[in-house]
N, C-alpha and C positions, 0 to 999 in steps of 0.2 A: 659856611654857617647857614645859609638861605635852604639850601639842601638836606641840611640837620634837620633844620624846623620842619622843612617840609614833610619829612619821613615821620618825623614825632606828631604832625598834626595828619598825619595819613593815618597811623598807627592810633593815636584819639577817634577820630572818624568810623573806623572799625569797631571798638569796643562801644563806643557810644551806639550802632545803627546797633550791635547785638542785644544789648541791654534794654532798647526801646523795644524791638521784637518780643524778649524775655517779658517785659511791661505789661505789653497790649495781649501777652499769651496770658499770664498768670490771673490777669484783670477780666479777662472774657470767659475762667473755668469759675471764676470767684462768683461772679453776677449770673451767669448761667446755672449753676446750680440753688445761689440762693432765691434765681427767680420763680421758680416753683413755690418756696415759701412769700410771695408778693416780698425779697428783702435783698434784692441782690446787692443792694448798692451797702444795705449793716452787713453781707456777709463781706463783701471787698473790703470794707472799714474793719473789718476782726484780721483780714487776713494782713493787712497791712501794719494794722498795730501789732501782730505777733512777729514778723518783719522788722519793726524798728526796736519793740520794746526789751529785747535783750543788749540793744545798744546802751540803753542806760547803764549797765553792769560793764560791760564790757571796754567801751569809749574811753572812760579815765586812763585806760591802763596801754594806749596806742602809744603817748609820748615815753611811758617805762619801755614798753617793745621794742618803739626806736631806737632807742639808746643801748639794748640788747644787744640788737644784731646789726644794727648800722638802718638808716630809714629806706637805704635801696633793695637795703636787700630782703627786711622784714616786708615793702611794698610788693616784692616780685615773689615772697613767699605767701601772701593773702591773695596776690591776684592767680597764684596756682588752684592755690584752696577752690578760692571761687569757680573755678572752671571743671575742677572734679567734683565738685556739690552741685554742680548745674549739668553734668552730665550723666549722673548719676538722680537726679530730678527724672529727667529726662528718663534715662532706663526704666524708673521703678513706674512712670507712666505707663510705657510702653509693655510692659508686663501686667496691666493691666490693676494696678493698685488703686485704689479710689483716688480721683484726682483732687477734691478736694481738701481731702483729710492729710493726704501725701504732702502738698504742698503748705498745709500748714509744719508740717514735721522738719523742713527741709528750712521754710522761712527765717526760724530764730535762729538758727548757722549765718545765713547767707544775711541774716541780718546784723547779727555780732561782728564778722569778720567785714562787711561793708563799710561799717560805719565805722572803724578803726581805722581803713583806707579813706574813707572819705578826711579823714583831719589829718591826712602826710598830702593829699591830693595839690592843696595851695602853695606849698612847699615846692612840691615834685613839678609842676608846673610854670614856679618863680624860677628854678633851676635847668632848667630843659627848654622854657624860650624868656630868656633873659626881658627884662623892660623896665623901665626907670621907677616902676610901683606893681605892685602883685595886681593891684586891680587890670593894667597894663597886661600883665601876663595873663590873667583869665580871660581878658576880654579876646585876645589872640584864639583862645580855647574854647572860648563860648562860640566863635565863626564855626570852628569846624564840629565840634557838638550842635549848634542848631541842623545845620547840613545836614549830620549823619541821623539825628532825630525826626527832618524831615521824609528823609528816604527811607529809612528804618521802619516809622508809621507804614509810609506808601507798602512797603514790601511785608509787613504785617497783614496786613490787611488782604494784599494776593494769599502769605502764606495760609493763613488761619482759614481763608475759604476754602482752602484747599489740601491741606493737612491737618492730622491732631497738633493742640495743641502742646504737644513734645516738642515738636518740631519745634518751638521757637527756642528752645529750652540748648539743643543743641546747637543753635545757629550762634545764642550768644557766647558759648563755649569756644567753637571754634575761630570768632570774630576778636575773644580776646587775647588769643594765643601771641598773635605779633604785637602787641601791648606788651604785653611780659617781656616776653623776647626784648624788645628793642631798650628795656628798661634794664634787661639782664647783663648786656651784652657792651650797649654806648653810656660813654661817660655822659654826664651832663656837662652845659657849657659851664655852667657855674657850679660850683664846688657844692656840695649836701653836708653842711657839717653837723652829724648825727648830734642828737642832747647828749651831754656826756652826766646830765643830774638824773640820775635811772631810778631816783626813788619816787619818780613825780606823780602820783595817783591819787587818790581821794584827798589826802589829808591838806596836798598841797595845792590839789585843785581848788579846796575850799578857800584854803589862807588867798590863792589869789584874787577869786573871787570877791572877799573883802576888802583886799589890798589896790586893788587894778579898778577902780568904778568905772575904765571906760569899758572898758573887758564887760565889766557887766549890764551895763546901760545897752551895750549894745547885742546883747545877749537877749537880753530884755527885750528890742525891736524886734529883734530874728525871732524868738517866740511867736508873738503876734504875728507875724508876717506869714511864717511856717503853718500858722493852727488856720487864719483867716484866706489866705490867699496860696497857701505855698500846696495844696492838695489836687488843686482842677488836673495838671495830667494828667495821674497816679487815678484819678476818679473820672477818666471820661468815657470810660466805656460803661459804667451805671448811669451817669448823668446820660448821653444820649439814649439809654437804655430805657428810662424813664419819657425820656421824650417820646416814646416811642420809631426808635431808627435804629435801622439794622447795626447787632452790636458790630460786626467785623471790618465799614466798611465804612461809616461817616464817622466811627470813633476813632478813626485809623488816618480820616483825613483832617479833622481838627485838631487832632494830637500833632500832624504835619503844620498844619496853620501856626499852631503855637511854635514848635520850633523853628519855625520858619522867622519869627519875630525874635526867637532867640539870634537869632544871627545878626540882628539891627542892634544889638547890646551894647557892641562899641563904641554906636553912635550917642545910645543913650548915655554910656558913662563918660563919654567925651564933651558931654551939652551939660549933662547936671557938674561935671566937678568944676566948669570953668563958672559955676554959679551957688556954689554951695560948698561947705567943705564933706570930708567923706560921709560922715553918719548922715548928716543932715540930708545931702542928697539920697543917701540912701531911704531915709525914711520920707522923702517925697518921691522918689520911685515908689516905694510900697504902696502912699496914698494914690498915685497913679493907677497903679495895677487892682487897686482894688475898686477904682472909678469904674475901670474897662468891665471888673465882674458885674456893676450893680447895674452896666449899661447893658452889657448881654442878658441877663436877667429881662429887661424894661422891655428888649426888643422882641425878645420871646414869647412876653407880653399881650405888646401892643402892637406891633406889625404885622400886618396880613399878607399883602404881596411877598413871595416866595424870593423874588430876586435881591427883594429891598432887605430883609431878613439876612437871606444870606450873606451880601455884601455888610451891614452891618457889625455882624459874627464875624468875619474877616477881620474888617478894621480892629474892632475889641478884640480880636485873640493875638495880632501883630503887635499889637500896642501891649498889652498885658505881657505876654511873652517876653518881648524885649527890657519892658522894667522890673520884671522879675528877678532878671537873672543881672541886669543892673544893678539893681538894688544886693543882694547877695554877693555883687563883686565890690563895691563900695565899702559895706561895713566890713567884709574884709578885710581892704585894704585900711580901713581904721583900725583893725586890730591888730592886724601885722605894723602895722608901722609905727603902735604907742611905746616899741621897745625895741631899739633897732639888731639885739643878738642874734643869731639864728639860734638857738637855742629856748633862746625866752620867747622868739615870736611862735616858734613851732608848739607852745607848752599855751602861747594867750591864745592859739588859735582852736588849739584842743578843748580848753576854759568857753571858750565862745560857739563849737559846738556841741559841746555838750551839755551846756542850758540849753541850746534849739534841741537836743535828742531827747529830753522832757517833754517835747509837747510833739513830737513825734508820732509817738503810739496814738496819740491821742485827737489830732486833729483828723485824720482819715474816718476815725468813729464816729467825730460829729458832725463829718460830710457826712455819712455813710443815713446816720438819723433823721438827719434835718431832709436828705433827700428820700427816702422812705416817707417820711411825717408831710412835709410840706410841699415836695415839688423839686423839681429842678429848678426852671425858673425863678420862684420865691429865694428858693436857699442860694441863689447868686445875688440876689438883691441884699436879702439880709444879711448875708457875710460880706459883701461891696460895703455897705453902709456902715459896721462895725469895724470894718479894715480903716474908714475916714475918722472914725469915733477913736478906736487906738491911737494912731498915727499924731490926732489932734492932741489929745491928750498926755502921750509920749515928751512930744516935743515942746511943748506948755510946761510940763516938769524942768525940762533939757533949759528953758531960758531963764526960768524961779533959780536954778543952781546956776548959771552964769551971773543971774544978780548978784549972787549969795558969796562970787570970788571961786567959785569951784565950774570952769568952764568945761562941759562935757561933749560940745558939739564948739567950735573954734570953728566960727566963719571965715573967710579969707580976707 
């Protein structure tokens, strides 16, 4: 069994270092071309909401898919897709297509078919390394995604000095082949018992949505969290860009910093669940993660020694990092666990991201503005500060309904 895990968290490690490569590629043609219009950081914010925003269409209809073809094998047929649309990226670069306009063409594909694998992901992950709660099983998965995020950056950052960026395009192609494979091939330890209700899409996503208020409350948080805090990766090659710092090389190693905190994730959901229950700690990891922005921001500020700066920037990105992805493994496991079928959890979890794929398209555009308009700097203060403002407010509703007899956060 040790040796199962092993290979499946070797085989995550891979696809994740490819996909951060694909990141830091697509994010440095986005800011580069828009930097000539003084707007690199609105172009990266358009190219990313064309990226998520055919998720909204597409999303409802993941848990009918699964029930289709069975969820391994519908997952092992998206992650094919994905690797011929990223290769095929890749060609129409290297033949010389305008990079920008290409990758917007290529984006609402690799967007739609993502975000359909991202809501079997929690599933595919509870099934392949077993643990007494899903959050358990992500937190096992967030270790070797931080790892392969951190080395991924690093190896970005040689590649892009030193090839077009196609190249990253092909590296994540080939890095996700034994992903597939290993999904194609090995049972899971635990059994995937496909939805067998195949009609589950709009109509019923809504009914649940009205039905399930934890489903939605917590959909609710993931919003906010998604628009205010959940963009600094996805956005750090603008953000340093505006700093004035070489895009390929310190956006390549703060992108490592952060991941590098993803990998303390465990510790984070190990400290908040023994003091919170799931939402609850999740939505203090959020206020956490968005403390570390308003603190990056201050230091950018107001620090003038170079070492002091940067050591500070360290701490807030380890720190932000790991409750990040804390926090996203929490409310998770709040969702999964308000219905214990495997059928009904894999349908609340699709319900749960697909209110976050609403504010998808949308939160990269109001980095993308706010850092144009005000600064890097500023726009970490002001989004830190509104992530505490949320957060507070959130959960000031969360205790009015536990008066009320309707407990939506159940502390321990």
């Amino acid at each position: 069994m040790a040796k199962y895990s092993t290979l499946f968290l070797g085989c995550i490690f891979l696809s994740t270092f490819g996909s951060i490569v694909a990141l830091l590629g697509s994010t440095t043609i986005s800011t580069e071309v828009g930097s000539g219009a003084g707007a690199g950081a609105s172009y990266t914010g358009i190219l990313l909401a064309v990226y998520f925003a055919p998720a909204i269409i597409a999303e409802p209809y993941s848990t009918w898919l699964a029930g289709r073809f069975g969820t391994r094998k519908f997952f092992v047929i998206g992650q094919s897709l994905m690797v011929i649309l990223n290769l095929s990226l890749a060609g129409a670069l290297l033949l010389g297509a305008p990079a920008y306009l290409t990758l917007l063409l290529f984006s609402g594909c690799l967007g739609a078919i993502g975000s359909m694998l991202n809501t079997l992901v929690p599933v595919i992950m509870k099934s392949y390394l077993p643990s007494a709660t899903m959050a358990g099983s992500l937190s096992k998965a967030a270790v070797a995604n931080g790892l392969a995020s951190v080395f991924g950056a690093l190896f970005a950052t040689f590649l892009l000095a030193q090839l077009a960026p196609a190249a990253a395009f092909v590296v994540n192609s080939v890095l996700t082949i034994p992903y597939v494979l290993f999904i194609l091939f090995k049972r899971p330890q635990d059994p995937i018992e496909s939805p067998t209700n195949v009609h589950r899409t709009w109509r019923t996503l809504f009914t649940t949505l009205k039905t399930n208020r934890r489903v939605l409350r917590a959909g609710i948080l993931w919003i906010g969290a998604l628009t205010l805090i959940g963009p600094l990766n996805s956005m750090v090659v603008p953000l340093t860009h505006d700093l004035g710092i070489t895009l390929t090389s310190n956006a390549g190693h703060l992108l490592a910093v952060l991941a590098a905190g993803q990998m303390l994730s465990p510790l984070s959901v190990r400290w908040l669940s023994r003091r919170f229950s799931a939402l609850y700690g999740g939505a203090f990891a959020i206020a956490i993660a968005g403390s570390m922005l308003a603190f990056m921001g201050i230091i950018l500020w107001l620090v003038k020694p170079e070492w002091l700066m940067f050591t500070g920037i360290v701490v807030a990105a380890l720190v932000f990092g790991s409750m990040r992805i804390a926090a996203r493994n929490l409310v998770l496991n709040e969702v999964s666990t308000s219905i214990r079928t495997n059928e009904t959890t894999q349908g609340d979890i699709t319900d749960f991201t697909f209110l976050g794929t609403f504010a998808a398209p949308f939160a990269p555009l109001i980095w993308g503005i706010f850092i144009d308009g005000f600064g890097a700097s500023s726009t970490l203060v002001l989004l830190g500060v509104l992530t505490l403002v949320f957060v507070s407010v959130h959960v000031s509703f969360d205790r009015r309904a536990h008066i009320d007899g309707a407990p939506l956060i159940t502390r321990p």
